[in-house]
VOPAGU-2260 file (C-alpha; in pm, 1 decimal, decimal comma):
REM VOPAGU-2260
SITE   aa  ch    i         X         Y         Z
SITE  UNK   A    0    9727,2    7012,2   12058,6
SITE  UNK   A    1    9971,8    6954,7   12378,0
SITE  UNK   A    2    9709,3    7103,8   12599,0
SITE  UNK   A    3    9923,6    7112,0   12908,5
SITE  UNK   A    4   10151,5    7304,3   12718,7
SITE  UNK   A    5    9908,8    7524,4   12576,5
SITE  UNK   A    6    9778,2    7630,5   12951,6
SITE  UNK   A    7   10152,5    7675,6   13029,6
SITE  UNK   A    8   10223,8    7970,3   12766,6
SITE  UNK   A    9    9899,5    8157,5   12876,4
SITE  UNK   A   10   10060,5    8193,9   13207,8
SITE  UNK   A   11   10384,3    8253,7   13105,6
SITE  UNK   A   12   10230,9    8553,1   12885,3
SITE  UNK   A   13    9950,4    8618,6   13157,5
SITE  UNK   A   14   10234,7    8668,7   13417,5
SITE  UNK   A   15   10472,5    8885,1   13211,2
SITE  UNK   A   16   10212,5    9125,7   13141,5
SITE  UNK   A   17   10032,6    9129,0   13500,6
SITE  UNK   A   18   10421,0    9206,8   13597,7
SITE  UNK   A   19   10455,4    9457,7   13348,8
SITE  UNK   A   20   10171,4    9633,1   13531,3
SITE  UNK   A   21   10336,8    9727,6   13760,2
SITE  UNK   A   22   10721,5    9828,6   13619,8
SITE  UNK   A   23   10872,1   10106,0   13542,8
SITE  UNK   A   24   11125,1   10229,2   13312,4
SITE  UNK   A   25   11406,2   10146,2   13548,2
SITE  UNK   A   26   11264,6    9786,7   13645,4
SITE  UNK   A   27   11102,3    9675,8   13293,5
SITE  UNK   A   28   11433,8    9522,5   13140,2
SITE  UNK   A   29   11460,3    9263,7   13404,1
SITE  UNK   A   30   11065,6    9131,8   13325,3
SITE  UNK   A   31   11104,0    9133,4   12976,5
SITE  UNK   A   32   11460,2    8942,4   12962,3
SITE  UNK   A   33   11284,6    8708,4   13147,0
SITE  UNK   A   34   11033,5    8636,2   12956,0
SITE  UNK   A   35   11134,7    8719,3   12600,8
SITE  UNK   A   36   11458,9    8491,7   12431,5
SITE  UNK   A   37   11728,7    8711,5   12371,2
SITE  UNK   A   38   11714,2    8681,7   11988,6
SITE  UNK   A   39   11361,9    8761,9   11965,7
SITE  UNK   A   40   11214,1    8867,3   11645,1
SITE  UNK   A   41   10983,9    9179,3   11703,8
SITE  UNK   A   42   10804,6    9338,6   11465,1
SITE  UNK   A   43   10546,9    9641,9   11572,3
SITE  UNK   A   44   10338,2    9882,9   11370,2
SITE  UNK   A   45   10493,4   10247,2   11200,8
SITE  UNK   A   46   10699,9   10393,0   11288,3
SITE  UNK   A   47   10855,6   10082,4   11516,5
SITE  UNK   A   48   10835,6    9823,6   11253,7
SITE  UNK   A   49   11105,0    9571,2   11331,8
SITE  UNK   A   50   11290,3    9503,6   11644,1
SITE  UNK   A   51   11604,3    9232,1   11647,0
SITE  UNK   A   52   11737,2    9096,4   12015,0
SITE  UNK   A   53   11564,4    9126,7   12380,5
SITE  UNK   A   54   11751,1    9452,5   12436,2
SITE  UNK   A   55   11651,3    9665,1   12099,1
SITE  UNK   A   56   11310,6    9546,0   12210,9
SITE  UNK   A   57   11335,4    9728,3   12587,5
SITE  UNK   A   58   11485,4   10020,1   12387,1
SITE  UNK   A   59   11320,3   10071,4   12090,8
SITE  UNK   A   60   11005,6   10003,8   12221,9
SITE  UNK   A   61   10936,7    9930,5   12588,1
SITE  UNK   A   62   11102,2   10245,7   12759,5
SITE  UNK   A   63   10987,5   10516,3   12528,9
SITE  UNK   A   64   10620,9   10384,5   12567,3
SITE  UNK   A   65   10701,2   10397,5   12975,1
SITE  UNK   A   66   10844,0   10683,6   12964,0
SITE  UNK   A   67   10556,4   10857,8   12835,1
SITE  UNK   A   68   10301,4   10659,1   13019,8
SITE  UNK   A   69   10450,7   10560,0   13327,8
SITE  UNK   A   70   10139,1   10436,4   13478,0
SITE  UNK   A   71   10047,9   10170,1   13188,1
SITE  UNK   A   72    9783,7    9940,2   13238,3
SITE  UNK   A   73    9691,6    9644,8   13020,0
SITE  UNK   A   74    9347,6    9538,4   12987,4
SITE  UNK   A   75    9256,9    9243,9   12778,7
SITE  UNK   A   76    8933,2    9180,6   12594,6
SITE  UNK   A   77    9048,4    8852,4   12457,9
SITE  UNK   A   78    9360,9    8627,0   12526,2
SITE  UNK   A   79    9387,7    8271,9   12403,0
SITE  UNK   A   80    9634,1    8047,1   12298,0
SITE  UNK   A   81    9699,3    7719,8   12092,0
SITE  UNK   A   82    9880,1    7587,8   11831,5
SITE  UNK   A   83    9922,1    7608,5   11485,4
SITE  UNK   A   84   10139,8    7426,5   11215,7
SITE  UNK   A   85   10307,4    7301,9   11482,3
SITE  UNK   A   86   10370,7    7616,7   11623,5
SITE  UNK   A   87   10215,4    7757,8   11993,7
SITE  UNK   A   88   10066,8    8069,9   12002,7
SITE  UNK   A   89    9954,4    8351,7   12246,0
SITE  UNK   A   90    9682,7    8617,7   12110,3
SITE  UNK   A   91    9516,2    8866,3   12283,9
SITE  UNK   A   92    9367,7    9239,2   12220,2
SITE  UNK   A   93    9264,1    9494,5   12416,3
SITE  UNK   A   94    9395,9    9836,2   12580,1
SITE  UNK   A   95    9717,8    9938,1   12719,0
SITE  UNK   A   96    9593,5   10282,6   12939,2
SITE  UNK   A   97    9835,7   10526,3   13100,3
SITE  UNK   A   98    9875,8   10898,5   13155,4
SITE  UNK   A   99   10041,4   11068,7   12834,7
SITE  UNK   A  100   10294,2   11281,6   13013,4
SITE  UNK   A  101   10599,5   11264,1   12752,9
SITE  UNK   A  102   10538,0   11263,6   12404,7
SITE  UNK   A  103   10507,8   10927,3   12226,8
SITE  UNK   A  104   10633,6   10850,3   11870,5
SITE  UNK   A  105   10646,3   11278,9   11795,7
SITE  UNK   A  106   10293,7   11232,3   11963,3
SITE  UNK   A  107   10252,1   11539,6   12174,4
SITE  UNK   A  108   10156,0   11457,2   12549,9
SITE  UNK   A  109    9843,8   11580,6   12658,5
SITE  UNK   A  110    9896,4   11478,6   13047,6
SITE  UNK   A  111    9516,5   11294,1   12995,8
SITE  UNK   A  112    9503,3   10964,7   13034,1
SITE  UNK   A  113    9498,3   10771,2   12687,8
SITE  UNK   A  114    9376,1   10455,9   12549,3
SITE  UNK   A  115    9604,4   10265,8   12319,7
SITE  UNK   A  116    9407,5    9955,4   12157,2
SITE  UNK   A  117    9657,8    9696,9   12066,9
SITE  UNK   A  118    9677,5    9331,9   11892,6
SITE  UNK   A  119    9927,4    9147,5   11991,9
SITE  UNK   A  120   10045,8    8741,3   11872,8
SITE  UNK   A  121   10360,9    8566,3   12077,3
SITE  UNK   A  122   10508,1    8275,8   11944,2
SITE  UNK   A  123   10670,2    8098,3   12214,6
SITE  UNK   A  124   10894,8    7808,8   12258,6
SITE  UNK   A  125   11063,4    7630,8   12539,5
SITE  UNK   A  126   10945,9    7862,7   12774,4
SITE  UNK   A  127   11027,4    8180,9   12559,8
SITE  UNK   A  128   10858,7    8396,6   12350,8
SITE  UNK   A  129   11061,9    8430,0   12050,9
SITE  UNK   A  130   10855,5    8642,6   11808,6
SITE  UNK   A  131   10591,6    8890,9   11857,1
SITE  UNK   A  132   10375,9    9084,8   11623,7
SITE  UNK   A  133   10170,0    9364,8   11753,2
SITE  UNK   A  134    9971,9    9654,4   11623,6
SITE  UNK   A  135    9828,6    9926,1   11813,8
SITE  UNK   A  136    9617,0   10209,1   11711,4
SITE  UNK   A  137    9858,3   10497,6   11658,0
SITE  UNK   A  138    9575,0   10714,3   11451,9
SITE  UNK   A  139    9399,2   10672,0   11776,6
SITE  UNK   A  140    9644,1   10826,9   12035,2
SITE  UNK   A  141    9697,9   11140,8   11754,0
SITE  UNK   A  142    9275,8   11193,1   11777,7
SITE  UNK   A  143    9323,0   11154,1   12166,8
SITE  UNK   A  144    9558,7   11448,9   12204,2
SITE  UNK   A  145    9347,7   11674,1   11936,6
SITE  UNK   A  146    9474,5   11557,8   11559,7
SITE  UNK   A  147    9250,8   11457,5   11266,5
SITE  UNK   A  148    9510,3   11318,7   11034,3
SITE  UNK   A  149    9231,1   11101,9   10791,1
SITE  UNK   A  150    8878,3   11217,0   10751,5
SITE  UNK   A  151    8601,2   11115,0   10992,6
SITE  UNK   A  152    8570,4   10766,5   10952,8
SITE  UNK   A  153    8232,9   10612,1   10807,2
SITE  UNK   A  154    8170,8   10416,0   11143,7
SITE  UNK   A  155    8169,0   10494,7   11496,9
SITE  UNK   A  156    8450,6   10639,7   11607,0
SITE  UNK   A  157    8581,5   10759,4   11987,9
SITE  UNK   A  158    8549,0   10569,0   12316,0
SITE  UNK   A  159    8690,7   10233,7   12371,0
SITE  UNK   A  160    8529,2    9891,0   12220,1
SITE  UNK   A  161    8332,0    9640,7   12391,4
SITE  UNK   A  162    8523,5    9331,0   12511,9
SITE  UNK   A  163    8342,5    8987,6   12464,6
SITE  UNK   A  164    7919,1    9073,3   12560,1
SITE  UNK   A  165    7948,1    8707,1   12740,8
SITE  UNK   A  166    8200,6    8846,3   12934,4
SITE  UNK   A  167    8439,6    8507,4   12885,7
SITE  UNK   A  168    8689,2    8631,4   12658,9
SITE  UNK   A  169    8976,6    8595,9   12910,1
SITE  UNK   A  170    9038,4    8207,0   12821,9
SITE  UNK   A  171    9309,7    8139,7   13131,9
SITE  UNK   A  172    9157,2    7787,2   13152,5
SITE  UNK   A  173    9149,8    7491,8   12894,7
SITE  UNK   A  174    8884,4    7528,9   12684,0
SITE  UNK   A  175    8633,1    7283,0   12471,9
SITE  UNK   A  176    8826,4    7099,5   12246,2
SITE  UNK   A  177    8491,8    7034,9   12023,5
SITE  UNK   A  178    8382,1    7401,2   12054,7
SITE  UNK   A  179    8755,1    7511,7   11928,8
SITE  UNK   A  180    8692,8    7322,1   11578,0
SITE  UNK   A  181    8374,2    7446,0   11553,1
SITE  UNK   A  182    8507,6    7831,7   11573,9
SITE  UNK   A  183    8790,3    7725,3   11332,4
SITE  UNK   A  184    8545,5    7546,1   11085,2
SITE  UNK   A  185    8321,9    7892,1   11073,8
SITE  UNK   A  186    8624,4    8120,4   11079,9
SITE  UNK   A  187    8760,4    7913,4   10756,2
SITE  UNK   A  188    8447,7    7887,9   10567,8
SITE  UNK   A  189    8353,9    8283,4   10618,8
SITE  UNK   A  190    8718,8    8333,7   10481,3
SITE  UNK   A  191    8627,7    8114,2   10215,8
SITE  UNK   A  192    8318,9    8321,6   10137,8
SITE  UNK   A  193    8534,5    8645,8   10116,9
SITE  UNK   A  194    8754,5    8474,0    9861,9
SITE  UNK   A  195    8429,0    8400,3    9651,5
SITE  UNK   A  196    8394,1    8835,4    9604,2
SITE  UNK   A  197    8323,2    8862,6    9180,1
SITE  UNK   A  198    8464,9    9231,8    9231,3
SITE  UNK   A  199    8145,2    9394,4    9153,0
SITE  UNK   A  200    7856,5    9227,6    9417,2
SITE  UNK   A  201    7923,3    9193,9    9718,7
SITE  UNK   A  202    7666,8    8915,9    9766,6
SITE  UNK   A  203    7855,3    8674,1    9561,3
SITE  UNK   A  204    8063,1    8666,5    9887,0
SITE  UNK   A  205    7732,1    8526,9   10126,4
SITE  UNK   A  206    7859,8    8721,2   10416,9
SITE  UNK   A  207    7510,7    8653,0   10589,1
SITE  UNK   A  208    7578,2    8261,1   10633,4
SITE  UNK   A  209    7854,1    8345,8   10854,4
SITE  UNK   A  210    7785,7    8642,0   11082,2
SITE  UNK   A  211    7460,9    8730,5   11295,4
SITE  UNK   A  212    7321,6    9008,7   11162,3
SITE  UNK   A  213    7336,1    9228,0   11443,8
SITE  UNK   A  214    7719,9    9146,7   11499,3
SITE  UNK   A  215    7947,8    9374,2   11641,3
SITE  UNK   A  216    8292,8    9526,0   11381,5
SITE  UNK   A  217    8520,3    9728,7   11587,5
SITE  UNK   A  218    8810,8    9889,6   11300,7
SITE  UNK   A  219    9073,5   10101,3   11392,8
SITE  UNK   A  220    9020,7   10522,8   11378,3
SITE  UNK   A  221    8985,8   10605,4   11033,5
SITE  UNK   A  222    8755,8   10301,2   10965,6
SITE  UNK   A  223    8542,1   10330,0   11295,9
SITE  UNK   A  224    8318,8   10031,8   11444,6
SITE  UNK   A  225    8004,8    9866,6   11291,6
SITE  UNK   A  226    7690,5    9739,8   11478,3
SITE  UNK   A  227    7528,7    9544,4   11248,6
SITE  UNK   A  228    7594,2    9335,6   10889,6
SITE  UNK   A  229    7458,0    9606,2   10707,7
SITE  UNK   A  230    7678,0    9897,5   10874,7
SITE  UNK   A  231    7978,2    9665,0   10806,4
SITE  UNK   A  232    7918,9    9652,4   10433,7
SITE  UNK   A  233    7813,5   10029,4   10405,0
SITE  UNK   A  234    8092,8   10169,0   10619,4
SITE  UNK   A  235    8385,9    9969,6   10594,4
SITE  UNK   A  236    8365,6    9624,9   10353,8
SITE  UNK   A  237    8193,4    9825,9   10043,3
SITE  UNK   A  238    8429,6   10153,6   10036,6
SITE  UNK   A  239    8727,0    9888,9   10167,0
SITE  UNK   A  240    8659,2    9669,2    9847,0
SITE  UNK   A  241    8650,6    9987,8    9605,9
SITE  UNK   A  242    8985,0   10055,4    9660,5
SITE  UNK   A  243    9146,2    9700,7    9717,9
SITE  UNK   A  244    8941,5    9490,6    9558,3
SITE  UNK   A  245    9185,8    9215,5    9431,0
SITE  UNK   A  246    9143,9    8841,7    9549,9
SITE  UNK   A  247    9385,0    8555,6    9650,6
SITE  UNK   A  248    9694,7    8781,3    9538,0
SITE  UNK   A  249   10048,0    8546,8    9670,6
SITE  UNK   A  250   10327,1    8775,5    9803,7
SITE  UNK   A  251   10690,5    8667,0    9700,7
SITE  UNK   A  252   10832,6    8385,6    9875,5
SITE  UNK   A  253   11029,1    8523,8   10220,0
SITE  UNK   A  254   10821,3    8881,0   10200,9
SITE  UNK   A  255   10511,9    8803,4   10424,6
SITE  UNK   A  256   10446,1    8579,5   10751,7
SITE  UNK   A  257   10099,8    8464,5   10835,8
SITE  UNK   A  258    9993,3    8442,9   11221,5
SITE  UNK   A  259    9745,3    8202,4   11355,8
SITE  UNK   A  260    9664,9    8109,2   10992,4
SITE  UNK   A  261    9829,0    7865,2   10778,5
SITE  UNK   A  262    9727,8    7594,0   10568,4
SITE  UNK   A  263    9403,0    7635,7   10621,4
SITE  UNK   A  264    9491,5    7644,5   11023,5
SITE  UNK   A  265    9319,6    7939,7   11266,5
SITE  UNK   A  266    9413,9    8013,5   11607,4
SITE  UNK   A  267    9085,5    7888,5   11827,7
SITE  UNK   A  268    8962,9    7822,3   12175,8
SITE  UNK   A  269    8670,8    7738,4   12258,3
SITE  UNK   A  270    8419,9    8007,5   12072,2
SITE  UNK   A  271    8721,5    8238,3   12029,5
SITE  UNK   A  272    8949,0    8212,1   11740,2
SITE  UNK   A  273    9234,6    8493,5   11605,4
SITE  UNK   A  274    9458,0    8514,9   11275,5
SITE  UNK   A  275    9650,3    8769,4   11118,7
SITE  UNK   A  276    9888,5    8861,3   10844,9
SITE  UNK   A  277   10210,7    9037,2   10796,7
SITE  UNK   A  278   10361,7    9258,2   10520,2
SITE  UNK   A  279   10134,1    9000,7   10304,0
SITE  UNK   A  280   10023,2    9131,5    9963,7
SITE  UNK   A  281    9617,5    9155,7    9946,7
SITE  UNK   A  282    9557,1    9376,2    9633,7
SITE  UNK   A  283    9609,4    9707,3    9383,7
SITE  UNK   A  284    9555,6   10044,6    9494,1
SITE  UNK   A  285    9222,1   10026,3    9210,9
SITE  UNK   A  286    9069,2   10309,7    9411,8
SITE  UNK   A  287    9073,0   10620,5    9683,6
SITE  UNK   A  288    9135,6   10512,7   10002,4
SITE  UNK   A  289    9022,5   10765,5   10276,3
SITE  UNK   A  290    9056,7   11043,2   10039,6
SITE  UNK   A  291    9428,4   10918,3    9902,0
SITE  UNK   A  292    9415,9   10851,2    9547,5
SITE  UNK   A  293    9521,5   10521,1    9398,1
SITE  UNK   A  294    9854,2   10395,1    9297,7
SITE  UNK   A  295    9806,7   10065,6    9103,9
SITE  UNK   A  296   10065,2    9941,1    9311,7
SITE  UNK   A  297   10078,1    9615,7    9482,7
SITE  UNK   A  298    9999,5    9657,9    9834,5
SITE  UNK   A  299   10054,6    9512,8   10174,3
SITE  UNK   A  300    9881,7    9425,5   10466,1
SITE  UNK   A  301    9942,7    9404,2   10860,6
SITE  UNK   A  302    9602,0    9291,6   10989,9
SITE  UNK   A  303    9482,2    9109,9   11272,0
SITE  UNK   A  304    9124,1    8904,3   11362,4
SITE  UNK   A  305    8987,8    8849,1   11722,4
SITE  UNK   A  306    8625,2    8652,7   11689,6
SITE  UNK   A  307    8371,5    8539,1   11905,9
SITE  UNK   A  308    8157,5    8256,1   11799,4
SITE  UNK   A  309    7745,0    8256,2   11921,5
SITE  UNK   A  310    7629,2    7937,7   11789,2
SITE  UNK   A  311    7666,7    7919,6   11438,2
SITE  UNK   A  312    7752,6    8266,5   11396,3
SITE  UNK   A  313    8010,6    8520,5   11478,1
SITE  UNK   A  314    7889,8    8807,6   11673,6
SITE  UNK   A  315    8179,6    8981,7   11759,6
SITE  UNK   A  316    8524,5    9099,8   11594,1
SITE  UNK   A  317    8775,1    9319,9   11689,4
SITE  UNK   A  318    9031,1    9372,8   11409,2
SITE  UNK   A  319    9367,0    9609,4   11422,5
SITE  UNK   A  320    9491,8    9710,6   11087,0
SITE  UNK   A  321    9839,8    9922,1   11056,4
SITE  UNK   A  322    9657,2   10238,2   10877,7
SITE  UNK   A  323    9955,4   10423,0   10882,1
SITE  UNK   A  324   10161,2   10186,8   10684,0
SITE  UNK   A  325    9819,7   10163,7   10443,1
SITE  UNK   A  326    9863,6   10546,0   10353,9
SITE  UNK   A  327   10233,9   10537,6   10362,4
SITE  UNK   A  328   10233,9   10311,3   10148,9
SITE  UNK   A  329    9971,0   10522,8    9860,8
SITE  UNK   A  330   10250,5   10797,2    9924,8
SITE  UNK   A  331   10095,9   11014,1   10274,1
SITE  UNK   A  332   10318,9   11032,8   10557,3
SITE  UNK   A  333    9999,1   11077,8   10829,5
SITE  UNK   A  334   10274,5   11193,6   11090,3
SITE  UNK   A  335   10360,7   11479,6   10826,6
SITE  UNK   A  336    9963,2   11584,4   10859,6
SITE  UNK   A  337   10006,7   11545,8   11246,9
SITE  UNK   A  338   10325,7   11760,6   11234,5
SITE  UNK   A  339   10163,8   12006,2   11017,7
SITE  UNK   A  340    9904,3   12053,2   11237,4
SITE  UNK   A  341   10139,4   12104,1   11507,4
SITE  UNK   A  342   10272,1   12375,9   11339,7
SITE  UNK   A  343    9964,6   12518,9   11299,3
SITE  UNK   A  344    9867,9   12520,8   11649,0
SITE  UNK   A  345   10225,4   12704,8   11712,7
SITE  UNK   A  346   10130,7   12949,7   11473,1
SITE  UNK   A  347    9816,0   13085,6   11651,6
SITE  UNK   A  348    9961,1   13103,6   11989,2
């Protein structure tokens, strides 16, 4: 890895988005143009999905979210960078917070202020970023301003997650070259393990080789957080597995893109390492899904992995996954359940 170049994308992306901190709707185009190539490819979760060009990106997706938040702040809880496949990377999660003042996606504004958990990967060359892929917890914002649009989830639910417990999560500075391989190497060989799943035990998959047992899974609303290996296979990877539980499924050449993963390749820096996927086929609807009934279809993905590596272990990971295109996709519309709830609260006025 060109590690000079490496430290040079952070700042690129660690400038734009300390700038963006403090824009507005009538001075954001300026930051982003200069930051983002003009022919970027954007794609974002439901109902944004895919941006093409700098200025669809300012107007399908950065002034509406200003506009309703005018005040947004972004908070990291990871950001690293590196290079994969010969491509260079910028990764980070955490929380964009602002005052909900306008309504947001059909969202109705509350006036509170709101926390948005996002994942976001940049691609960037020459100085550019030149394809993003982001997710941010939409189910969230809707339970924020008052709407339950999937059951309670199974784990924790409410509040905001914990960034890294070491508190070094924010990797601004070149990192361990040694330690990087080492979080790749564990990151690889717990996917392996996954990939090992029989579709009936879950302990054919050895899950407790690769993370500490009192690690830390923080899922989007409608999954909800885990504290411990036992909470994550109770409340999210056993009822997960039920319904999807197909294994090393390929999608169609052209349909999917992998971030931070290919080949065998993970994102990592130092102890922290991040992946994802993209409209990437992972299994059959074989079973209910948060109370949706199965399809048998083929489904797709958008999914993204943050980890933090203690010794030989990973204790921490923070993963977005694009529930609303999940459910869309098993035939719910979860912004028809928000709307119908609006309509409720209308009636009883």
């Amino acid at each position: 890895m060109d590690t000079k170049l490496n430290q040079q994308n952070k700042e690129l992306v660690w400038n734009f988005w300390q700038k963006m901190n403090y824009a507005s709707v009538d001075t954001l185009g300026d930051i982003v143009k200069a930051k983002m190539h003009k022919d970027i490819q954007w794609f974002g979760p439901q109902p944004i999905n895919e941006l093409k060009g700098v200025d669809a990106v300012i107007e399908g997706y950065w002034k509406p979210l200003y506009r309703s938040f005018p005040d947004l702040k972004r908070k990291c809880d990871v950001f690293l960078g590196g290079d994969c496949c010969g491509e260079y990377w910028v990764s980070a999660c955490g929380y964009l917070t602002g005052t909900f003042v306008n309504d947001w996606l059909g969202i109705p504004a509350t006036g509170d202020m709101t926390n948005i958990h996002f994942g976001q990967h940049y691609r960037i060359e020459d100085g550019k970023i030149v394809e993003n892929f982001l997710i941010l917890d939409v189910i969230a914002v809707m339970r924020q301003a008052g709407f339950q649009v999937l059951p309670p989830a199974r784990g924790a639910e409410g509040g905001k997650f914990l960034p890294s417990m070491t508190g070094d999560g924010i990797l601004l500075t070149e990192q361990d070259q040694l330690e990087g391989r080492k979080t790749r190497q564990l990151v690889a060989a717990m996917i392996a393990g996954m990939m090992r799943f029989d579709g009936k035990n879950l302990r054919t998959m050895e899950m407790e080789h690769y993370w500490h047992p009192n690690f830390h899974w923080y899922g989007p609303a409608g999954i909800g957080s885990c504290y411990s290996l036992e909470e994550f296979q109770d409340f999210h990877q056993r009822p997960w597995l039920q319904a999807f539980p197909d294994r090393g499924l390929k999608s169609p050449a052209g349909t999917s893109r992998m971030i931070g993963i290919e080949n065998g390749e993970i994102l990592a820096e130092g102890k922290y390492a991040a992946l994802g996927i993209w409209d990437t086929a992972f299994s059959f609807s074989r079973g209910a899904f948060r109370g949706v009934p199965p399809t048998g279809k083929l489904m797709t993905i958008r999914d993204f992995d943050w980890y933090r590596r203690d010794g030989n272990s990973l204790a921490q990971n923070w993963v977005p996954i694009d529930l609303i295109d999940i459910v869309m996709q098993l035939g719910v519309n979860l912004f028809d359940r928000m709307n119908e709830q609006i309509e409720q609260r209308k009636s009883t006025k």
